[in-house]
Rosetta silent file (secondary structure, phi, psi, omega in degrees, C-alpha in Angstrom):
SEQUENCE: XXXXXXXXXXXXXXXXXXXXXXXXXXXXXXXXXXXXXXXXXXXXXXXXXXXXXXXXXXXXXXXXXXXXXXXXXXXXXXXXXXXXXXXXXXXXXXXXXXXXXXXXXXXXXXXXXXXXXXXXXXXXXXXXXXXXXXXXXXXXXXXXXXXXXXXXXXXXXXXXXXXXXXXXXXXXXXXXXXXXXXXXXXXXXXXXXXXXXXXXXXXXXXXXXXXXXXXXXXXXXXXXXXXXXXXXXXXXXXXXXXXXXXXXXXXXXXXXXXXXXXXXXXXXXXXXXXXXX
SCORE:     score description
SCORE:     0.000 S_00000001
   1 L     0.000  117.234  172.853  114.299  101.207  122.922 S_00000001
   2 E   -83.962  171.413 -170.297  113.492  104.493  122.063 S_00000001
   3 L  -156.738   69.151  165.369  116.200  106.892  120.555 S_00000001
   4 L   -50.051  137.194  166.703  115.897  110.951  119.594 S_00000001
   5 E   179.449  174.704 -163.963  117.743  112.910  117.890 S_00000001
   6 E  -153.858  151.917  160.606  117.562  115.884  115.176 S_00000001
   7 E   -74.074  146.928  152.545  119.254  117.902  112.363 S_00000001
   8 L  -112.518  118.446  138.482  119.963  121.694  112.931 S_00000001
   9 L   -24.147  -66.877 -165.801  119.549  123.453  110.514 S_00000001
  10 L  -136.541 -171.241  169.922  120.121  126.797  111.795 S_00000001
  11 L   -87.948  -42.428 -170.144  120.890  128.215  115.205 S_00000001
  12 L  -101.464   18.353 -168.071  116.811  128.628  115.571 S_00000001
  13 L  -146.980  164.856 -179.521  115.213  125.841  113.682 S_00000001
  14 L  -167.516  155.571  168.454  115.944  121.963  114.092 S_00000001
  15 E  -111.893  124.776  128.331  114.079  118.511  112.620 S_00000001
  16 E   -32.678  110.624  157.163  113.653  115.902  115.180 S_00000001
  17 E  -102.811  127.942 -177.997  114.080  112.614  113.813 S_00000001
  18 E  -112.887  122.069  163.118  112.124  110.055  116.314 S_00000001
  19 E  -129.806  125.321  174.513  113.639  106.605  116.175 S_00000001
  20 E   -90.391  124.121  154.488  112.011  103.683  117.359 S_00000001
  21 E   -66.143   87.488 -147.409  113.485  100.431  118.087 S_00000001
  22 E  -128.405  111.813 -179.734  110.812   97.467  117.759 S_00000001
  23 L   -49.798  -69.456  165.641  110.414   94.170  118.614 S_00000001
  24 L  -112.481 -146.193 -179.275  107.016   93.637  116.430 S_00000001
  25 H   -81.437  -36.326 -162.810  104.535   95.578  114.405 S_00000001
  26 H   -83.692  -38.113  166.396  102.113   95.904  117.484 S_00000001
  27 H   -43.891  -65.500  174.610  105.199   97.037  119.473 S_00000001
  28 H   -28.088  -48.489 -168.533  106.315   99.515  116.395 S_00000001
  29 H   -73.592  -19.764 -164.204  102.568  101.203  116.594 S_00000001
  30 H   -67.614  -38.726 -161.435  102.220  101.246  120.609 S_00000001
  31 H   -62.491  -53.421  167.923  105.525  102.674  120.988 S_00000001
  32 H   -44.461  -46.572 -151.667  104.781  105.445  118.057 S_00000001
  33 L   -94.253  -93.852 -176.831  101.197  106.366  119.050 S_00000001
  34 L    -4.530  -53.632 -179.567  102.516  106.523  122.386 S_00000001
  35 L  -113.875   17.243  162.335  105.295  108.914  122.042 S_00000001
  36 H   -94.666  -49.093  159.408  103.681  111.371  119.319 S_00000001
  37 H   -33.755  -26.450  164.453  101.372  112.283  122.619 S_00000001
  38 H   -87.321  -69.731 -103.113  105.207  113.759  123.792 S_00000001
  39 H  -148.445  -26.783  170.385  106.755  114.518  120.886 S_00000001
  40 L   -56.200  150.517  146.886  104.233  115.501  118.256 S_00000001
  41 E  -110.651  100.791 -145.161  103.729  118.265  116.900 S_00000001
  42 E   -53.436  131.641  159.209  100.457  120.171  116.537 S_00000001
  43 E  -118.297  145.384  170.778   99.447  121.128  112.652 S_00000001
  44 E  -102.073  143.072  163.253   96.333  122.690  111.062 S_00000001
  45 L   -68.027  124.868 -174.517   95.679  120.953  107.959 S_00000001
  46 L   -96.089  -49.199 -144.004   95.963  122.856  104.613 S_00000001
  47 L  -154.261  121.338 -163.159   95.276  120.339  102.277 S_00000001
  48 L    87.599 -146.760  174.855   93.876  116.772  101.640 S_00000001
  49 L   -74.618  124.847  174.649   92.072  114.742  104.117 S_00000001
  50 L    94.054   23.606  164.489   90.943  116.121  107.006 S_00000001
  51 L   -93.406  170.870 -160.452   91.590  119.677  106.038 S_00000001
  52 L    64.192    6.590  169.151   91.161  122.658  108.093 S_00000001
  53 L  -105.823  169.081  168.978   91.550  119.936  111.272 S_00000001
  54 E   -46.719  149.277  135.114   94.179  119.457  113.625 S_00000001
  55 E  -158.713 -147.790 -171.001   96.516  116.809  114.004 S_00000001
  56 E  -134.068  110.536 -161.933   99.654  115.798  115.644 S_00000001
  57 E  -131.872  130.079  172.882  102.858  114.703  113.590 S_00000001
  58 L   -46.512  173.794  144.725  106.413  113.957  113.718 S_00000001
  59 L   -66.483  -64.548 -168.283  109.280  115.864  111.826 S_00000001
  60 E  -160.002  125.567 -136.332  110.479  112.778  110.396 S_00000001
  61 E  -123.434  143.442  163.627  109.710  109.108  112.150 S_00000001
  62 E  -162.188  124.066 -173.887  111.967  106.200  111.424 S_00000001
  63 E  -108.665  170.859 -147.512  110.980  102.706  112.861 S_00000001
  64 E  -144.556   89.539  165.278  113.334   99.904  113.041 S_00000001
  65 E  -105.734  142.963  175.671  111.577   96.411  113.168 S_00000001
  66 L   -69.420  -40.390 -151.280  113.331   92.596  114.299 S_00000001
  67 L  -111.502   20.445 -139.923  110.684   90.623  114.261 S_00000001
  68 L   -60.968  -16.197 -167.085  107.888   91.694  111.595 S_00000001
  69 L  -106.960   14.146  165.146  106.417   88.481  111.291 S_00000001
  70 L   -72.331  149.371 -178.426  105.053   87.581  114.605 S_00000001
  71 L   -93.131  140.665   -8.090  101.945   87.017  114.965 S_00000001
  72 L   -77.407  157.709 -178.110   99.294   89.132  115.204 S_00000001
  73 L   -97.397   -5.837 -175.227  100.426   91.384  113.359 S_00000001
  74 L   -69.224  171.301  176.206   97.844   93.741  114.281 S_00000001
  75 L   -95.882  125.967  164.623   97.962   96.140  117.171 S_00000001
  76 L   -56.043  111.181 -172.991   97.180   94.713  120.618 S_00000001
  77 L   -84.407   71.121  157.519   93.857   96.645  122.713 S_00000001
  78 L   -48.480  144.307  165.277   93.327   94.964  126.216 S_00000001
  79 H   -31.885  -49.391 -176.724   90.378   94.715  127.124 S_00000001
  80 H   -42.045  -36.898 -143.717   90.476   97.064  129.997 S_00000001
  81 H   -80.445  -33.739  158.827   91.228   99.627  127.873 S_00000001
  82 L    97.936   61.495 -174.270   87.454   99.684  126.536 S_00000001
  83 L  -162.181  140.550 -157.548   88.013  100.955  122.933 S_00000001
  84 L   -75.578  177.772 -174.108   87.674   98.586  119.625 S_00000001
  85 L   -69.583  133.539  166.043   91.033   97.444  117.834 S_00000001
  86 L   -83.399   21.125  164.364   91.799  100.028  115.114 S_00000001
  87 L  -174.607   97.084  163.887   92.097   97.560  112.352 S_00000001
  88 L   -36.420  133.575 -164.582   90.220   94.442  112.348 S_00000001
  89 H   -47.961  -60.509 -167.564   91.611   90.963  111.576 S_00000001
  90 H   -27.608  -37.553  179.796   88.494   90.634  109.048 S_00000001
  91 H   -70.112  -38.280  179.547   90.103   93.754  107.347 S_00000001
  92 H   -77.360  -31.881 -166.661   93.417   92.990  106.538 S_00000001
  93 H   -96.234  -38.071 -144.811   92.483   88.878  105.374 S_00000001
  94 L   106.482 -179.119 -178.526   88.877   89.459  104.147 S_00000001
  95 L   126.071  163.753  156.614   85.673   88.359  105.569 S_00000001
  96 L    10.736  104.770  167.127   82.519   89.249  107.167 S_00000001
  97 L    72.642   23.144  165.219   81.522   93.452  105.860 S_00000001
  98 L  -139.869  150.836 -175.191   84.615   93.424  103.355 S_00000001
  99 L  -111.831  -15.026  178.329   84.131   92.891   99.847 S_00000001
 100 L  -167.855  125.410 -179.416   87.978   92.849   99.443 S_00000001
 101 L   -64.126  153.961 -176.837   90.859   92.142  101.716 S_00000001
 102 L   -58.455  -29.397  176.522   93.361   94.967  102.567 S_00000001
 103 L   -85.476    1.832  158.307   96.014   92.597  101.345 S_00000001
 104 L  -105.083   -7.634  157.529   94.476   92.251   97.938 S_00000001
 105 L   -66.987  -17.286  178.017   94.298   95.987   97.746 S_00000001
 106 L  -119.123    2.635 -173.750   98.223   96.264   97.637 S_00000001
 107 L  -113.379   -5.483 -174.395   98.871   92.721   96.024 S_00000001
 108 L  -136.923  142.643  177.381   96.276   92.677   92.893 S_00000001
 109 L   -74.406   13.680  155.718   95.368   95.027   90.360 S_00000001
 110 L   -47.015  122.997  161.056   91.784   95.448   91.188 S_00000001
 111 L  -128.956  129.192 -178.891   90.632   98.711   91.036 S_00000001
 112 L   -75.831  143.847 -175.376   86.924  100.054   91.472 S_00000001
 113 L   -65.748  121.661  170.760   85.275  102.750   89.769 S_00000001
 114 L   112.582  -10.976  162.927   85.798  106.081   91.500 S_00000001
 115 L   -74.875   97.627 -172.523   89.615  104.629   92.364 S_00000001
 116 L   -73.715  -13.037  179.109   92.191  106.897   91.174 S_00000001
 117 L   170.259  159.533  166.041   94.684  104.258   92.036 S_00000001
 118 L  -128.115  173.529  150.347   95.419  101.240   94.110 S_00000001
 119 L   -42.109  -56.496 -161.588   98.768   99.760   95.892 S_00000001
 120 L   -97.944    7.819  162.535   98.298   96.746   94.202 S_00000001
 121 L   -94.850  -58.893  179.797   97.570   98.281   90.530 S_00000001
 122 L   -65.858   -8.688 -174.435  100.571  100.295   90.699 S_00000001
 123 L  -117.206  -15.867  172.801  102.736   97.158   91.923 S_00000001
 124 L  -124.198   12.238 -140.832  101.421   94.537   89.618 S_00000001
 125 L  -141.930   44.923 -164.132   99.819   96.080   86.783 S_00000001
 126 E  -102.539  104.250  170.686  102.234   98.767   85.399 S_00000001
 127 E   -38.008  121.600  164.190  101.881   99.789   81.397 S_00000001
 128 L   -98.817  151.042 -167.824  105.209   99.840   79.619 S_00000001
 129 L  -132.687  170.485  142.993  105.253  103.501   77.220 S_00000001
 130 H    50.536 -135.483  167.191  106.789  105.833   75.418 S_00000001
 131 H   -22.249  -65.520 -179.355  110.805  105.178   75.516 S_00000001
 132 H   -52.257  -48.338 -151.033  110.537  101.820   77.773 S_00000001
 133 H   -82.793  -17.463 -179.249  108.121  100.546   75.648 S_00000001
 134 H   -86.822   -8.153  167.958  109.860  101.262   71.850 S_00000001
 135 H   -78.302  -54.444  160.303  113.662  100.163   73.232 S_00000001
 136 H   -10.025  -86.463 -159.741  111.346   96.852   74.114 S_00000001
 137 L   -97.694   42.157 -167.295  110.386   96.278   71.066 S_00000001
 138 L  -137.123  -12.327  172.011  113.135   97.356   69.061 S_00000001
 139 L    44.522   76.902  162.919  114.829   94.622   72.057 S_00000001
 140 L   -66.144   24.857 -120.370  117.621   97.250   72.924 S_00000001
 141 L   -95.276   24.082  161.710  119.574   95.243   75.479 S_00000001
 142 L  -107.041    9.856  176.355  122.154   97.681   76.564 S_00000001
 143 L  -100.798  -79.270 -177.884  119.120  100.027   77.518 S_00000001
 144 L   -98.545  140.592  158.501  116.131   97.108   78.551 S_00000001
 145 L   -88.346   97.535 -176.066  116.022   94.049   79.957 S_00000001
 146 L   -74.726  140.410 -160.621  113.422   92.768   77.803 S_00000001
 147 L  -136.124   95.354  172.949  111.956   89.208   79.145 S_00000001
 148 L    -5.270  110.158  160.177  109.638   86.769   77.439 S_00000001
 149 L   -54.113   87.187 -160.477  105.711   87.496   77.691 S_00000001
 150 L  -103.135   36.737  172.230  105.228   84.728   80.222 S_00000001
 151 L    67.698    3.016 -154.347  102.148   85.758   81.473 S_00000001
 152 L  -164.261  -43.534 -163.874  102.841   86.269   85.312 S_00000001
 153 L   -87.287  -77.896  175.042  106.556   88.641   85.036 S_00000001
 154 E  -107.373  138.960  172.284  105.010   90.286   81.830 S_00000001
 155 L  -157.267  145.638 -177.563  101.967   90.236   80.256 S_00000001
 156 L  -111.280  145.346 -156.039   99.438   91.476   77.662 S_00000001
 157 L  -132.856  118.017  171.926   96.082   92.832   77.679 S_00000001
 158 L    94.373  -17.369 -174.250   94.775   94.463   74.812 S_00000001
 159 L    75.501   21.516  162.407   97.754   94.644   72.970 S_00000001
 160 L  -108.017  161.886 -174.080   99.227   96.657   75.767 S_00000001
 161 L  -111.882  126.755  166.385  102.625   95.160   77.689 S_00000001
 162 E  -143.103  129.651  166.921  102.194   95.367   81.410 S_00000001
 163 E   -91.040  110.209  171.608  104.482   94.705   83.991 S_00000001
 164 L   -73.870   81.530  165.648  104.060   92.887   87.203 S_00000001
 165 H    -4.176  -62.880 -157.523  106.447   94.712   90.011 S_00000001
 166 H   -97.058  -11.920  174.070  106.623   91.985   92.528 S_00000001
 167 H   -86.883  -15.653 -161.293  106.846   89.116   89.982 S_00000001
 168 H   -98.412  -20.874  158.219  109.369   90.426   88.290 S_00000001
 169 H   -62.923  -36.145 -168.543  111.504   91.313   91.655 S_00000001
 170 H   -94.834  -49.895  172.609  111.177   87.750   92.937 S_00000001
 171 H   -59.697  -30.700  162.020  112.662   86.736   89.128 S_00000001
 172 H   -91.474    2.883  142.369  115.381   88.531   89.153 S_00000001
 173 H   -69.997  -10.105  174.471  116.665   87.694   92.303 S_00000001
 174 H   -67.510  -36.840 -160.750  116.253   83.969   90.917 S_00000001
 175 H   -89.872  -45.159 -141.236  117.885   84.697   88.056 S_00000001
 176 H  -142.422   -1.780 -175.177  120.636   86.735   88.800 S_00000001
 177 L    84.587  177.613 -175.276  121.298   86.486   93.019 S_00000001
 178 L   -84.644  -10.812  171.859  121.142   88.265   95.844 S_00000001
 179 L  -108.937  105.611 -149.906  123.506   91.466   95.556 S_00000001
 180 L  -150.558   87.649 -161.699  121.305   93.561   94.090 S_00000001
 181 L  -106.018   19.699  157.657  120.583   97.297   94.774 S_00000001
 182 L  -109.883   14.175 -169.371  118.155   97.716   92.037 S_00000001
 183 L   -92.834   91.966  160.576  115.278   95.732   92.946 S_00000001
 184 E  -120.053  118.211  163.220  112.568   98.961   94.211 S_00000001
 185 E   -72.419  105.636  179.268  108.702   98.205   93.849 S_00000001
 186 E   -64.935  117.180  155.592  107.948  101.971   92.609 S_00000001
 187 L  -119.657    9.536  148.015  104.458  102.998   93.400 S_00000001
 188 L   -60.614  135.522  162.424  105.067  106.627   92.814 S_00000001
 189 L  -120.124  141.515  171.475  104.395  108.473   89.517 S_00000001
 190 L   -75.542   10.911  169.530  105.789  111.839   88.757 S_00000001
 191 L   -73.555  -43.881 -167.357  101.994  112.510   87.162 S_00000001
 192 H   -65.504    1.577  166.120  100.666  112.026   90.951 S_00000001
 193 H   -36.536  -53.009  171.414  101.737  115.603   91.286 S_00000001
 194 H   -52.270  -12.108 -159.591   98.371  116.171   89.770 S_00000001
 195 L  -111.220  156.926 -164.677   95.880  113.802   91.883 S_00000001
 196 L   -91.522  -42.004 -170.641   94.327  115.926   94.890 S_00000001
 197 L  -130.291  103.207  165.495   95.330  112.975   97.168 S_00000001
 198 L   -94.500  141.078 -167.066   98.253  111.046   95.861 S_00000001
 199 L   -31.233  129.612 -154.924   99.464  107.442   97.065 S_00000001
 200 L   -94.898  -29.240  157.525  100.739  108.410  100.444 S_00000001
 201 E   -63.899  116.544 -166.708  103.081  104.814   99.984 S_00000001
 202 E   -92.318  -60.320 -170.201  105.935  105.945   97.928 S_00000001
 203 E  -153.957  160.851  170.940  108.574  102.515   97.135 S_00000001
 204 E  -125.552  109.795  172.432  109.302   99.480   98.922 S_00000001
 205 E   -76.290  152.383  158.046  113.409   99.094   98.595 S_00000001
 206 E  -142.784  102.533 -156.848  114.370   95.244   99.116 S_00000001
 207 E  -107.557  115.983 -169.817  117.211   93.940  100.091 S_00000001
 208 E  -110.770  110.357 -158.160  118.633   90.298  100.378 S_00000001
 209 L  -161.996  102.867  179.542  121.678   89.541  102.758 S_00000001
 210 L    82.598   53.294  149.904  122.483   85.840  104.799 S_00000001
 211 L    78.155    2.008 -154.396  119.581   84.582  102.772 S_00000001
 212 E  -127.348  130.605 -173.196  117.190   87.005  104.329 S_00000001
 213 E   -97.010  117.528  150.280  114.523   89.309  102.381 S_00000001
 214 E  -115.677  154.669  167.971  114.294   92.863  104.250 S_00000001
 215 E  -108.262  150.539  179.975  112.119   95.435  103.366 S_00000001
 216 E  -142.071  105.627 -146.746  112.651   99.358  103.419 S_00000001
 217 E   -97.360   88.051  166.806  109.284  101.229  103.795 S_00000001
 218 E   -88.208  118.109  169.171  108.777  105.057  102.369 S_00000001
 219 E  -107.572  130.849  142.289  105.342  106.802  103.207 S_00000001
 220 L   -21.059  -83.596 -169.618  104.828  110.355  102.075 S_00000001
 221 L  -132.075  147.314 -172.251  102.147  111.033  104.689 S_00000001
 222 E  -145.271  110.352  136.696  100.898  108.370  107.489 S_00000001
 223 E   -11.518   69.917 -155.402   98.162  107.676  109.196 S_00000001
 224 H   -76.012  -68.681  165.382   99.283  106.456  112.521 S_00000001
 225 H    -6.462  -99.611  179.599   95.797  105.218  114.156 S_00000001
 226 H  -104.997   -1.984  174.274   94.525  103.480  111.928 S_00000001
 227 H   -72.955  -67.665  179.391   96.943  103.038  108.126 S_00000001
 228 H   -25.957  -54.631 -171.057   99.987  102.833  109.664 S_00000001
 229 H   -89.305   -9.855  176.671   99.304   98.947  111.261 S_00000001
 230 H   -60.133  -60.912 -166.981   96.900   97.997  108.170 S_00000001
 231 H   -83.522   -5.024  167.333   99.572   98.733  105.679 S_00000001
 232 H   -60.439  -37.248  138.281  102.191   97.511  107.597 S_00000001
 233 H   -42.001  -67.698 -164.881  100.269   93.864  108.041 S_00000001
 234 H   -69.945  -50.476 -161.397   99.789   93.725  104.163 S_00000001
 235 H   -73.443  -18.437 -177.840  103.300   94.541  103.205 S_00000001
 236 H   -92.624   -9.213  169.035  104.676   92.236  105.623 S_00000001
 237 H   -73.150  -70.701  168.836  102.566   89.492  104.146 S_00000001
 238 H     2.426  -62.380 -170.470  104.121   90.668  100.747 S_00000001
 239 H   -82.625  -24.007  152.212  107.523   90.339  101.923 S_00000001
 240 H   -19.002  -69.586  166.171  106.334   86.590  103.456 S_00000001
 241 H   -52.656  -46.969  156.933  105.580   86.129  100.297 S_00000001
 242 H   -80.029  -33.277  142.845  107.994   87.159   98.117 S_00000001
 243 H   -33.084  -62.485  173.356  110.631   85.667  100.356 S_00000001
 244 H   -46.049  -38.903  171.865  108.820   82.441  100.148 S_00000001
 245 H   -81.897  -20.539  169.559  109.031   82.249   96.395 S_00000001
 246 H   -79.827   -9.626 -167.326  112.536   83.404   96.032 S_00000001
 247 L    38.482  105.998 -167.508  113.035   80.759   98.742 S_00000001
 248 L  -174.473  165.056  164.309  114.886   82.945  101.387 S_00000001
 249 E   -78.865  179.416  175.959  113.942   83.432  105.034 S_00000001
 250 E  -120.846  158.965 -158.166  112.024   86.275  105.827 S_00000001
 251 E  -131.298 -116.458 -170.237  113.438   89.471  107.532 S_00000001
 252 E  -136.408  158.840 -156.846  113.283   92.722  109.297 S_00000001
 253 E  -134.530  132.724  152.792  111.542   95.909  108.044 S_00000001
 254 E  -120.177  139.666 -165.429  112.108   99.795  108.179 S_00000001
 255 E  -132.920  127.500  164.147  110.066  102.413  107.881 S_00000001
 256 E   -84.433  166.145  145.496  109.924  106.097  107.134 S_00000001
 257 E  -163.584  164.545  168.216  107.899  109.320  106.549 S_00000001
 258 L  -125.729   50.257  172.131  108.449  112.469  106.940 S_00000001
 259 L  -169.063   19.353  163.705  104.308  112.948  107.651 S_00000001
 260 E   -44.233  100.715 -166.954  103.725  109.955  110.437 S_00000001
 261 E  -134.867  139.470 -123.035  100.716  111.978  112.047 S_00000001
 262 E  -142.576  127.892 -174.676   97.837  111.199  114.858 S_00000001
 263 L   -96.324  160.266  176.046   94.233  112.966  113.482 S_00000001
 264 L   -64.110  -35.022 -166.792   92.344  114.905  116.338 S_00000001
 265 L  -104.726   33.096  178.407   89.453  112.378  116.940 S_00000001
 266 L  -111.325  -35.414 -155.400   92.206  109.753  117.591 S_00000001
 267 L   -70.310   -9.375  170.097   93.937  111.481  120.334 S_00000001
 268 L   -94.345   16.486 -173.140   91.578  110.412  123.190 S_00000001
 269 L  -131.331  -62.720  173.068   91.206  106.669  121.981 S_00000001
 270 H   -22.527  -57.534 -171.400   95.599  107.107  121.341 S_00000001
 271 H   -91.717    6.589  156.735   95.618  108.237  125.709 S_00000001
 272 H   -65.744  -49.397 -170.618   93.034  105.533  126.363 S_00000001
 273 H   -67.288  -64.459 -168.719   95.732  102.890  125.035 S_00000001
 274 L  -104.917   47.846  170.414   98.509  104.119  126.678 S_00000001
 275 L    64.623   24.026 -159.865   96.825  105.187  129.657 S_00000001
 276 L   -97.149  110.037 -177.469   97.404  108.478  129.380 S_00000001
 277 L  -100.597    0.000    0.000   95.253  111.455  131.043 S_00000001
C-alpha cells in the first residue's frame, strides 16, 4: 500500500513525503524504484558522485517494512525482464569476484588503504577521546558507564580503548532490559563535514518491544538501484543477528532519507523492471 502526502511550507512550495508500505525488502525496492518513475524529481548534481549528471529523487522517502527477513532478501528480476539483478547474492555473502562480503563491510572493522571509512569500522571499532576517554579513566560514573576491558564490548589496541557499537548494544539490553531509548549505533561524525563524500548511512535507532528487535534506518543520500537493497540485506542480517544474541525475535524495519534518488543510467533498466515505456 502506497500512501502520499507532504508538508507546506508556504502557499507556493511543499515537501512530498512518499510512504511506502512493504511486505519485504524486494517489495520495499520494487515498489520505490517503481514510483520515483511518477513521483521523482529531476536534479542536476552539484556535488559528489555522479556530479554534473542527472538523477531522479524523492523529497523525503519513508519505507515501512513487516517482514524484513524473508528470504531473498535481494530484489527479484524475472527473467523476462532481460536485465541482470542489481546486487548479486555473491555480493552481499561473499564468494566468487569478492574479496570481502558486503556484510563484513558494515559488521567488521576492516578497512583498506584508500578507505576513508567503512560501516563496519565506524560500528565496531570506535576510539574513546578527549572527555569520554579521561571521565573513563578517572571511572566517573555519574557521567560514563565505564565497563570492564573484556575484549569483545571494549577493547585495546595499542594502548588505545575502542569501542565495539553493536556488542555493546546487544549488552546492554542483557544487562539492563528492553525499555531503552538510548541504544543508537552512531555512524556519523561531526568531522565528516570535512570528507568530500561522507557515510551516506547516518544511525541505526533500535528498539525492543513484545520481545521483538526493530530497527530504524537513517540515510543521508541513497542510492536506490543498486545501495539501497545491498545495504538493506546487510543491516537486516545485523539486526538477525543482534536479535539472536540478545535472544529476542527478530522484527520490522524503517527507513528514511531525505536523498532516496534513481542515477540517469538506471532509469531505463528501473522501466525495464516495472515494465514501463
Amino acid at each position: 500500500m502506497r500512501v502520499e502526502g507532504h508538508i507546506e511550507t508556504d502557499n507556493h512550495n511543499k515537501m512530498d513525503i512518499h510512504k511506502i508500505d512493504a511486505r519485504d525488502l524486494p517489495d520495499l525496492w520494487f515498489q520505490a524504484v517503481h514510483d520515483i518513475l511518477d513521483y521523482g524529481k529531476r536534479f542536476v548534481i552539484d556535488r559528489g558522485s555522479y556530479a554534473g549528471q542527472t538523477r531522479l529523487e524523492y523529497d523525503y522517502f519513508m519505507g515501512y517494512i513487516k517482514y524484513p527477513g524473508t528470504q531473498p532478501l535481494i530484489p527479484d528480476i524475472p527473467p523476462s525482464c532481460g536485465i541482470p539483478n542489481p546486487v548479486e547474492y555473491n555480493y552481499i555473502y561473499g564468494g566468487p569476484g569478492y574479496d570481502r562480503a558486503y556484510i563484513e563491510y558494515l559488521m567488521s572493522p576492516r578497512k583498506e588503504p584508500g578507505e576513508s571509512y567503512t560501516y563496519g569500522e565506524r560500528l565496531t571499532k570506535v576510539p574513546l577521546s578527549g572527555d569520554k576517554l579521561a571521565w573513563w579513566k578517572q571511572n566517573i560514573g555519574e557521567i560514563i558507564d565505564k565497563r570492564e576491558v573484556d575484549g569483545k564490548v571494549i577493547f585495546e589496541e595499542d594502548g588505545q580503548i575502542y569501542l565495539n557499537q553493536i556488542e555493546w548494544v546487544i549488552d546492554t539490553y542483557k544487562r539492563f532490559g528492553q525499555r531503552n531509548n538510548q541504544m543508537v549505533l552512531q555512524v556519523a561524525h561531526p568531522s565528516d563535514l570535512t570528507l568530500l563524500d561522507p557515510p551516506c548511512l547516518r544511525s541505526i535507532d533500535t528498539r525492543i518491544q513484545n520481545d521483538t528487535l526493530h530497527f530504524f534506518v537513517y540515510f543521508r543520500s541513497w542510492d536506490l538501484w543498486n545501495g539501497f537493497p545491498a545495504n538493506l540485506a546487510a543491516i537486516q542480517n545485523l539486526k538477525e543477528y543482534m536479535a539472536s544474541e540478545i535472544k529476542v525475535k527478530d522484527g520490522k524495519m524503517v527507513v528514511e532519507s531525505k536523498g532516496l534518488h534513481l542515477y540517469g543510467y538506471a532509469e531505463d533498466l528501473a522501466k525495464l523492471r516495472c515494465l514501463k515505456t
